[in-house]
N, C-alpha and C positions, 0 to 999 in steps of 0.2 A: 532495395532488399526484396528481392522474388523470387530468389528461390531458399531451401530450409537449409543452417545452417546443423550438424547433424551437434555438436558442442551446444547448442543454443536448445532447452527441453521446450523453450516459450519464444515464437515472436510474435509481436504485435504491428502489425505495419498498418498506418495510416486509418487510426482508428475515429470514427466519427458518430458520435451515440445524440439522438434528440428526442427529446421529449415534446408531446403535444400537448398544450393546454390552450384554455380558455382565453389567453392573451396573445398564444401565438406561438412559435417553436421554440425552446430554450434548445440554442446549441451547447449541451453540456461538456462533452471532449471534441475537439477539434483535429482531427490530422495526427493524434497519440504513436507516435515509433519507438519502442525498446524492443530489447529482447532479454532473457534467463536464463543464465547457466546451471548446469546440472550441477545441484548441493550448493550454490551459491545464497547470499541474500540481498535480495534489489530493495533501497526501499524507496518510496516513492509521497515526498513530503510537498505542503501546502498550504493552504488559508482553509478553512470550512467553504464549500462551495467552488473549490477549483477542478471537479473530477475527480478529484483521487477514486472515492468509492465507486462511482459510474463505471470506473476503467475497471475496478475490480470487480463489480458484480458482471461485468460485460463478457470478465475470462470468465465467469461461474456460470454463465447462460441465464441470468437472471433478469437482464434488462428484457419486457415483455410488452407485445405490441399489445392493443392499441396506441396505450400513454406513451412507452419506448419505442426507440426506433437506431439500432446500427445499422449506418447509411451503407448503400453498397459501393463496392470499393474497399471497404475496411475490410482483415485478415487476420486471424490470428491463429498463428499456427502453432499444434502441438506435436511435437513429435515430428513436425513434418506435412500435419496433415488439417486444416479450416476444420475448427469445431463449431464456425458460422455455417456450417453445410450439416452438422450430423442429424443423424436420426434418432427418432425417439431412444429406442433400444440403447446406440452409441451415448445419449446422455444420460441414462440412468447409470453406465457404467464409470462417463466421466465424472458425475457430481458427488461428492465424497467421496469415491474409490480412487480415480486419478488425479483430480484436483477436491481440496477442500478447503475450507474458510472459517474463522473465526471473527464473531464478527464483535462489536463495540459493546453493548447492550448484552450481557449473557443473560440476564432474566427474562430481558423480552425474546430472547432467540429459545430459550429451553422450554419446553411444553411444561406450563406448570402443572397441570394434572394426572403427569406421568413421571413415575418415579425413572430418576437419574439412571438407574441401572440399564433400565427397560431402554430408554433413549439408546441408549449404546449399544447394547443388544441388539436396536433395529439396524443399526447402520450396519454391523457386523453380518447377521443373518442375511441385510441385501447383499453387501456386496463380496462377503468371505464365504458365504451359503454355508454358515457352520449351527448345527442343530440348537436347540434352547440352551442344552446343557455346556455346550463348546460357549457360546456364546458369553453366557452368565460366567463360567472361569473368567474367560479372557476380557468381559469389561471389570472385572473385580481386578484383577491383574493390574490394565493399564490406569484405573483411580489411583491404586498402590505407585505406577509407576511415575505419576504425575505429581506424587505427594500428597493424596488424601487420605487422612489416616482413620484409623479402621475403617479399610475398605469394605469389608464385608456389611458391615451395619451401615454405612454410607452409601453403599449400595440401593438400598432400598426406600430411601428417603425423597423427600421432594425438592424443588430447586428453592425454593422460598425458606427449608433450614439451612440451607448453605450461607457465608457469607460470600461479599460481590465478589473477592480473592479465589475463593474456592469454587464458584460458580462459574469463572474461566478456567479454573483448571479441567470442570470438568468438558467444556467447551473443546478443550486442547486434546482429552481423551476422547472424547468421540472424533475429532479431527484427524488423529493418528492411527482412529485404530483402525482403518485400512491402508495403513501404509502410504500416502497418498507421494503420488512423486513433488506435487507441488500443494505448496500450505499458503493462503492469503489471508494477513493479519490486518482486520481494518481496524484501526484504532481499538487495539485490543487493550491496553492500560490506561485508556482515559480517564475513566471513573474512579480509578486507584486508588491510595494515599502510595506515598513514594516508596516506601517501602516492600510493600505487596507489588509494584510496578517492576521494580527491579527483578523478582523473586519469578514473576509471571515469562519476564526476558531471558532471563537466565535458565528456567524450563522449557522455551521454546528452543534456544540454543542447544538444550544437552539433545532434545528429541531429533533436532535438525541432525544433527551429526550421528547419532546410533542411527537412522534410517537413510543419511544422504538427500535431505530431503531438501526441495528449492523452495524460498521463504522469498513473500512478497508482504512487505512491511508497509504499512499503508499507517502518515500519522502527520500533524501537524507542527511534531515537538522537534526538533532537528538533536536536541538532547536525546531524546530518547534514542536513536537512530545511531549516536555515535560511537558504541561500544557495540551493534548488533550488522551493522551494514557490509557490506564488499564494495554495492557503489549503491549514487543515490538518484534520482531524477527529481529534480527539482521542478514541480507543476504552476499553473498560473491561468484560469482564465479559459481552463481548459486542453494549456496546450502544454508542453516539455519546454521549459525556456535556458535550461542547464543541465547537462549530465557528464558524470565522471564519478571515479573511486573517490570513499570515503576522504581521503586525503586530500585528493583534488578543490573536492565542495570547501573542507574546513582549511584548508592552506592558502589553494591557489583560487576558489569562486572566481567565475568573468563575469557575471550578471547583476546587477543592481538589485534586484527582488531578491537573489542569494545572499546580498551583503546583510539587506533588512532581515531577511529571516536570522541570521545570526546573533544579526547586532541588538535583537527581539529575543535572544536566548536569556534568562534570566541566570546573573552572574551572584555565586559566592563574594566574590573578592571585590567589591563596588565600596569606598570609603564613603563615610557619610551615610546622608540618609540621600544618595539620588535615583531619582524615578526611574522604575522601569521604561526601556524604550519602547517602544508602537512605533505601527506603522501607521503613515498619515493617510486617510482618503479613505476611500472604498472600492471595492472593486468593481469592473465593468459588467453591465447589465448585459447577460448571453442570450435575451429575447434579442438585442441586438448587437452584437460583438464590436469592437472596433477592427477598422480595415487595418492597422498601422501595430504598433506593440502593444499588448494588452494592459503593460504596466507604465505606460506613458504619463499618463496622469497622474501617477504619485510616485513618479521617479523626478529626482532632481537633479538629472544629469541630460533631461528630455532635448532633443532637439526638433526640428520641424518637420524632420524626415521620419522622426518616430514615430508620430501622429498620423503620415501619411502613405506609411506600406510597411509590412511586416519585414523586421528585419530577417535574411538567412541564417545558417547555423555556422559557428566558426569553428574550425578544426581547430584544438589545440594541442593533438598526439595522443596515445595511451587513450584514446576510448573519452575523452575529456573534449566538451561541444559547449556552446552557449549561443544563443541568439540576441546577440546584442547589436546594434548602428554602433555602439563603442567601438568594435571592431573592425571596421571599417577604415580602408587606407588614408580616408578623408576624413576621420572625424576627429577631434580635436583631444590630444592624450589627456587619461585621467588615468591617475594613482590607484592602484588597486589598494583597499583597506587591510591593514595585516589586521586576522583575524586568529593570531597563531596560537592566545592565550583561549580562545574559547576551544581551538581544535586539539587542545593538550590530554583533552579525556579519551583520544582514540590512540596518543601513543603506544 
């Protein structure tokens, strides 16, 4: 992938992010390849500590040296054009005007001794250069438009009267209101109760579509994913170990760690009282990666070859990849898991 695809507003080719500490380099993303379509939503699911966020602060210019380090060679292009190359100026214009983020933590991301409005206000007067008065209309506007009611008096309040609900919505309004071509959602309903989750999903979708906007959905829940996605990349360890359409992951998955994450969805319809399933083990220490498949060690389908060199990625049509030895002409067939009953909430 070298040259820009002009349908694709995001590629990411061969992405490599590490951090320096005390003990040594944590290689955080390893070799990261996707790309984004315009108005599409990618999302991009995992374990706590597989990358997901690294790749995402990495599109925001946020990884920062000393401690950070995107290795050269990585790429990631906007429009066309390495925003690992820009200049200052070019990243003031990228960073909330043409990409923007939401991130997990609305409390800790909102300045709590700056009223809400004001927040919004800033991002608008940087990057729409609209005076105080344009300004204070149009954040009062888009609180209204994100569902906070009386925007006016809400306006001028602080993030600490808001509840955690309301405190990504406002998250979402300041996110939008430069229009941004692309919106990155890191584990924006964590904190939630189920309800307010939905409601927050369901917001980001309507703003997605009034603006065309591309959504990179960053989350660990494969639930949450399956009414918001177009496709998903399945992460691990650092690396992409599965990618295809929503339907692909909950239908047809080729990957072992795919199967577990599913089979780790928490089901309504379970008789009795049986235990949630987990995955067994833990994952691999990125001070030192393994040379072979990252999830060998708590796959049960491992063979010797797994342990001893990363497997390739296998085509399997339609934009649908996995990096399994399962796939391989020699390795010994295994039954793919029908997972048809957990993927019935995306029909």
């Amino acid at each position: 992938m070298t040259t820009a695809n002009t349908d694709h507003i995001l590629e990411v080719n061969d992405l490599r992010v590490s951090f320096h500490t005390y003990a040594g380099e944590v290689q955080a993303v390893r070799g990261v390849r996707f790309d984004l379509q315009r108005g599409e939503t990618l999302a991009i699911v995992g374990e706590s500590g597989c990358g997901k966020s690294v790749t995402a602060k990495s599109i925001m210019g946020l990884v920062k040296a000393p401690s950070g380090e995107v290795k050269k060679g990585s790429s990631i292009l906007y429009n066309g054009t390495d925003i690992l190359g820009y200049n200052k100026k070019q990243w003031q214009a990228y960073k909330g005007g043409e990409c923007a983020i939401v991130f997990q933590d609305a409390l800790a991301s909102l300045n709590p001794t700056m009223r809400v409005g004001k927040q919004i206000m800033e991002n608008l007067q940087g990057h729409r250069h609209m005076s105080k008065a344009e300004a204070e209309q149009e954040a009062i506007r888009m609180l209204k438009e994100v569902g906070i009611p009386d925007p006016q008096e809400r306006f001028r309040q602080y993030p600490h009267e808001f509840s955690g609900g309301m405190r990504q919505r406002v998250m979402i309004a300041i996110a939008f209101a430069c229009n941004p071509k692309i919106l990155i959602c890191d584990e924006p309903t964590t904190s939630l109760d189920v309800t307010i989750q939905g409601q927050i999903l369901n917001k980001i979708k309507e703003m997605q579509r009034k603006n065309n906007t591309s959504v990179i959905m960053i989350t660990h829940d494969l639930g949450v994913v399956a009414n918001i996605a177009d496709r998903i990349a399945v992460m691990y360890c650092g690396v992409i170990v599965e990618h295809g359409s929503c339907r692909d992951i909950f239908y047809r998955s080729r990957h072992p760690y795919t199967w577990a994450l599913i089979n780790a969805v928490p089901r309504l319809d379970l008789e009795g009282k049986k235990k949630l399933v987990s995955i067994p083990g833990t994952p691999p220490d990125l001070l030192n990666p393994p040379v072979g498949c990252p999830f060998c060690t708590r796959c049960s389908y491992c063979m010797d070859i797994c342990r001893e060199a990363m497997p390739e990625s296998t085509d399997f049509g339609e934009g649908h990849s996995a990096s399994c030895w399962l796939h391989h002409p020699m390795a010994p067939h295994v039954d793919m898991p029908d997972y048809k009953a957990k993927g019935e909430s995306h029909e």
